[in-house]
Structures are given as structure tokens and as C-alpha cells.
LUMFI-160566 format. One record per residue (C-alpha): residue in one letter; x, y, z. Coordinates in steps of 0.5 Angstrom, whole numbers, padded with zeros to 4 digits, always signed. Layout:
// residues N
aXYZ
...
//
This chain:
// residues 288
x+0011+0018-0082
x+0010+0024-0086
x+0014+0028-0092
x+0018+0033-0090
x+0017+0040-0087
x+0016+0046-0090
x+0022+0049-0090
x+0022+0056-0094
x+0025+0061-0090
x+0033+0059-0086
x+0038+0064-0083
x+0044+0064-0080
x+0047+0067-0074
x+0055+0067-0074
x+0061+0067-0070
x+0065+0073-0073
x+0072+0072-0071
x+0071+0064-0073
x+0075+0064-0080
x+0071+0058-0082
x+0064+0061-0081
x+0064+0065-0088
x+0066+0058-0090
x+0060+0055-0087
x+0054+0060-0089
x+0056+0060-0096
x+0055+0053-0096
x+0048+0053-0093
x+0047+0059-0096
x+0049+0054-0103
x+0044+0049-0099
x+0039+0054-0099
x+0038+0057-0106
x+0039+0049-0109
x+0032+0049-0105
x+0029+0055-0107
x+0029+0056-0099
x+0029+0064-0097
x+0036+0066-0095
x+0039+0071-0090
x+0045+0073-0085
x+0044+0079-0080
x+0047+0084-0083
x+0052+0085-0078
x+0055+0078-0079
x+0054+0079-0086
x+0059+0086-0086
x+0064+0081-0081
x+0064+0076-0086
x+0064+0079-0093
x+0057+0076-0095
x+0054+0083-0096
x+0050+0079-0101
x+0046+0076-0096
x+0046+0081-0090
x+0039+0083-0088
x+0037+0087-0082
x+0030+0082-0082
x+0029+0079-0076
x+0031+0072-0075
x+0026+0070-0071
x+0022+0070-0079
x+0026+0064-0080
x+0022+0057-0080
x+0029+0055-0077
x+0035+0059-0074
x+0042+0056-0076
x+0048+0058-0071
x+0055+0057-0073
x+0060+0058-0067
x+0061+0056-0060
x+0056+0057-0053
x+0056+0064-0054
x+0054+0064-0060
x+0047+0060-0059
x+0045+0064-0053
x+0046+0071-0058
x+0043+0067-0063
x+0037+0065-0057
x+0036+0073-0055
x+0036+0075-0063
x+0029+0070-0063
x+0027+0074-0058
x+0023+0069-0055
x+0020+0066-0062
x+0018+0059-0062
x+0024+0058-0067
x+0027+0052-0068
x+0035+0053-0066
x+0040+0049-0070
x+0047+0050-0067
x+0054+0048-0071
x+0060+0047-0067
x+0065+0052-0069
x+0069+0051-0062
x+0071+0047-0056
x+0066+0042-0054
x+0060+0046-0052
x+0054+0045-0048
x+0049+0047-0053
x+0051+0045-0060
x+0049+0040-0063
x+0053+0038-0070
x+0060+0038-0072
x+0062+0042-0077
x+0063+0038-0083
x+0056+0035-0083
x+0052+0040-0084
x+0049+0039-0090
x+0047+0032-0087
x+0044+0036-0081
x+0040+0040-0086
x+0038+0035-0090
x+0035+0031-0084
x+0032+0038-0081
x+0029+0038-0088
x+0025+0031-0087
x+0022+0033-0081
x+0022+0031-0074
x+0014+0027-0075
x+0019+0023-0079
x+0023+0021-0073
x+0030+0026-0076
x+0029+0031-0070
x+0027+0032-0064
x+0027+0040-0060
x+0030+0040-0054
x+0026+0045-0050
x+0030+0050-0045
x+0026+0055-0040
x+0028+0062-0041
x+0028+0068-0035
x+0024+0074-0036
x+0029+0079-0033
x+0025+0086-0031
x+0028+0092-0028
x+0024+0095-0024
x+0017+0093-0027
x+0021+0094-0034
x+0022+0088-0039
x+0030+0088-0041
x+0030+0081-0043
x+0030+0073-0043
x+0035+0069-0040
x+0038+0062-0042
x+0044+0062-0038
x+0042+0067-0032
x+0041+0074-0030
x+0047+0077-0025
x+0046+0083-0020
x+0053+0085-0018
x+0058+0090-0016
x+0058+0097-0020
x+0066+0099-0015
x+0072+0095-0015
x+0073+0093-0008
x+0066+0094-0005
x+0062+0089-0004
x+0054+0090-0006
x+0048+0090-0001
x+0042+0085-0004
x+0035+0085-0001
x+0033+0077-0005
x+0026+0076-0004
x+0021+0069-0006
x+0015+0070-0008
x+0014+0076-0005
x+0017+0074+0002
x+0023+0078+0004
x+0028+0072+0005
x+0035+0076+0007
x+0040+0080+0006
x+0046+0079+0002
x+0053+0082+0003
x+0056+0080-0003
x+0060+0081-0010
x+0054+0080-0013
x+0047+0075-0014
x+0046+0069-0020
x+0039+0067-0021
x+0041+0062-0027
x+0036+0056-0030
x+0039+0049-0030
x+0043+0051-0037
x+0046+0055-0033
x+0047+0052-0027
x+0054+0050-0032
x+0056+0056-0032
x+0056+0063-0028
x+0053+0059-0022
x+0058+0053-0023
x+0064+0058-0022
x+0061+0061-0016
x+0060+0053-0013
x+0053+0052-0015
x+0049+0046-0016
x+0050+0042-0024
x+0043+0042-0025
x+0040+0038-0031
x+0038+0042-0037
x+0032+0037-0037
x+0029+0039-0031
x+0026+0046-0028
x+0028+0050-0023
x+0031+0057-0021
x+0037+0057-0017
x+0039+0063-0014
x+0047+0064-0012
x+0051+0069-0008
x+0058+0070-0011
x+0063+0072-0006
x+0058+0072+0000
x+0061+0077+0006
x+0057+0072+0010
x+0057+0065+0014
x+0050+0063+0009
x+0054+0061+0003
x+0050+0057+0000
x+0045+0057-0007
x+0038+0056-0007
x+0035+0051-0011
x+0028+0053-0013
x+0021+0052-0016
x+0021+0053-0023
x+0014+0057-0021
x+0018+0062-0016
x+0019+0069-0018
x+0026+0072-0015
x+0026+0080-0014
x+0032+0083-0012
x+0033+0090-0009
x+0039+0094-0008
x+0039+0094-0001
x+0045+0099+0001
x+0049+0106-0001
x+0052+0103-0007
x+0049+0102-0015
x+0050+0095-0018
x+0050+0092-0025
x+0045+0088-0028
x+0047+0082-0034
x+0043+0078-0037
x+0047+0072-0040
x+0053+0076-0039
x+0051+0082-0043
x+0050+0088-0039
x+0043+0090-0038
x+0043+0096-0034
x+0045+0100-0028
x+0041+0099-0021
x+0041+0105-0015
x+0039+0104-0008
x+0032+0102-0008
x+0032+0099-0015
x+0029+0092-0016
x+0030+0086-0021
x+0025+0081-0022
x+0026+0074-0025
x+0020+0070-0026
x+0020+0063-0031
x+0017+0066-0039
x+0012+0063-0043
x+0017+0062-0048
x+0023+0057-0048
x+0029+0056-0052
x+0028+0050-0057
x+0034+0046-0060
x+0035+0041-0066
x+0037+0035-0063
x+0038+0028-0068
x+0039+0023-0062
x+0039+0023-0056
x+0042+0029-0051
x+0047+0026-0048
x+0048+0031-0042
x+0052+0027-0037
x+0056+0025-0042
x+0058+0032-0045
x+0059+0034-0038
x+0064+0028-0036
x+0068+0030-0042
x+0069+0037-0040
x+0071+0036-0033
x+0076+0030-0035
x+0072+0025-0030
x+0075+0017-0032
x+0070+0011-0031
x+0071+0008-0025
//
């Protein structure tokens, strides 16, 4: 066991329509300067928020730990703002019951006094994630947590989609769209689209048609080496979102990469994730 970590720098990422994260920042914030640990909150979120005197335009991914106060939606912004950056992510759940947070709001201070501790001395644990890097047509436009969606670009239409594996084309999709997800993700858009729940803990790629205009229906369940390519096959232009934000638009013969990154999304846990269980209370599934 050693002492504690050396915690010198800590901002947040906050939730802006959440009344209750001006609240919580400025208690971190309070935890923070009692410490003399370096303190500061994106600008935008400090212009939301009224905490002005806290907004930077500094780079979270400076930080020793990140600190997200909102629900899923903001850990994977808070995700894309590291850029990639091996920092630790703590996420405070300010919303429903969510996949990625880890503590409830009224513990955070507990939660930052355990992180000060050290994981060496047993308080804490990273839980890692595989990331996507998505590439359109050979040009890095992000990482994904979730998963990086070709689809449509016209009401009405569907998209043709060339999906190839490796390099080896696979086949023609005639669908609204394609989800390449993680197995994070596997709980999101893909689920909704009839993929497989995948556990975080493993490594995979899933690749997922949504509407598929087609008898082959199903999703594909890949290495976690696999690289995913995806070109705009037909006449019409799709879009392309990585982790719900739009990206770029695609014309016929654009092409869209997804390979696994070298980085991962790491998450602060204080015990033993409970995947299974967070998932059975989403669904509403009894014991038998």
C-alpha cells in the first residue's frame, strides 16, 4: 500500500440543463482549493452555469482526473473532450440510472477523498473501454465509445452501403443505415436496431444494419483486430455520427473506417462493476 496520488490538477465536465451540477462543481470546486489542487470547468460549461470564475478554454485532458456531473451523455462528451488522453474519468450521476456513472451525487466528496487515496492503496480501479477510431476517407474525425453510425441523408430513401472486413468486400446493404459500435455501445444504438448486449469487459466490433431493406438482417459480431470500411455504394449521400454527434456528409464513393484505437476510455470504479445487474434494472427483469 502506498500514500496518496498526486492529485494537482481536476476539472469538470458538466451537464448544463441539470439545476443541481452548479451546486456540485461548487462543492468540488471548494474540495479543491481546500487541497491547493489546480481547479477549472470549460468555459462553456462555466458560462451555462454561472461559475465564470472557474471557466477555462484549458484542455481537460491537462487534468490528473476528469470529473463528469450528469448522466451517459455527458461521460461520452466528456470522453471526446480527452481527446484520446489516458485520464482517469470520474462520472457523478445526475440522472436516470445509467450505464457509465459510477457515484451518486451525494457522495462525491467521499468519492473524491477515496480517488485522493489511490488506487495503489486499494480505493480505486480503472475500468477500461475500447475506443473506435473513425476515419472519413483516410481523415481522422474522432473516437468512439458508443459507435460511429452511417445513415441516410433523405426522409424516405434508403442508402446503399458496400461493408467490407479487412479489406475483403463482405456485402451490399440496402438499409437506413450501418452502426459500427463497441460492446459499450452494444447497449445503445445497436440494441435499439436488435443487436446483441455485449459485455463492456469484452473486446469486440459489432456491425449492425438498421431497417436493412434486405432478407440478411443480422449483426455481425467481430474481432476486436477487425478493421470495418464502409463506402456510400449508390446515388444517394449519407451522414455519418460518431457517438450521436454528426461528423460529416458522405457522397457516392466516400468511404468510412472504423479500426480499434490505441486509447481507451478509462473509468474510476470504487468496487466491483456490476454490469449485469445495472443492466437487469434497466430492463425491469425479475429474479426467477
Amino acid at each position: 500500500m502506498t500514500g496518496p496520488v498526486e492529485l494537482e490538477r481536476l476539472a469538470v465536465v458538466a451537464h448544463h440543463e441539470r439545476a443541481e451540477a452548479r451546486e456540485h462543481a461548487m462543492a468540488i470546486a471548494e474540495w479543491c482549493r481546500g487541497r491547493e489542487i489546480d481547479f477549472w470547468i470549460p468555459s462553456v460549461d462555466g458560462d451555462e452555469l454561472r461559475l465564470g470564475d472557474h471557466a477555462s478554454d484549458r484542455p481537460v485532458a491537462e487534468a490528473d482526473v476528469v470529473v463528469s456531473l450528469g448522466g451517459d451523455g455527458t461521460m461520452l462528451r466528456s470522453v471526446h473532450l480527452l481527446g484520446g488522453q489516458a485520464v482517469p474519468l470520474l462520472g457523478i450521476n445526475l440522472g436516470s440510472l445509467g450505464y457509465l456513472t459510477e457515484v451518486e451525487p451525494d457522495c462525491v466528496v467521499d468519492a473524491l477523498d477515496r480517488f485522493a487515496l489511490g488506487a495503489e492503496a486499494g480505493e480505486w480501479h480503472l475500468d477500461r473501454r475500447m475506443l473506435l477510431d473513425v476515419s472519413v476517407n483516410g481523415q481522422l474525425v474522432g473516437r468512439a465509445l458508443n459507435e460511429m453510425v452511417v445513415e441516410k441523408n433523405q426522409s424516405g430513401h434508403t442508402v446503399r452501403l458496400l461493408a467490407r472486413i479487412d479489406g475483403h468486400p463482405f456485402t451490399h446493404y440496402e438499409a437506413d443505415g450501418l452502426i459500427v459500435s463497441t460492446p459499450t455501445g452494444s447497449t445503445a444504438y445497436s440494441l435499439s436496431a436488435r443487436g446483441p448486449i455485449v459485455s463492456p469487459q469484452h473486446r469486440a466490433i459489432l456491425l449492425t444494419p438498421v431497417s436493412p431493406h434486405m432478407l440478411f438482417d443480422r449483426s455481425l459480431v467481430l474481432s476486436p483486430d477487425e478493421v470495418v470500411e464502409i463506402e456510400v455504394a449508390g446515388h444517394r449521400r449519407a451522414d455519418v455520427a460518431v457517438d450521436g454527434q454528426p461528423q460529416s456528409v458522405l457522397s457516392p464513393g466516400d468511404e468510412v473506417r472504423c479500426s480499434p484505437s490505441a486509447s481507451t476510455a478509462d473509468f474510476v470504479r470504487f468496487g466491483t462493476y456490476r454490469y449485469h445487474q445495472i443492466l437487469k434494472s434497466k430492463f425491469g427483469l425479475a429474479d426467477r
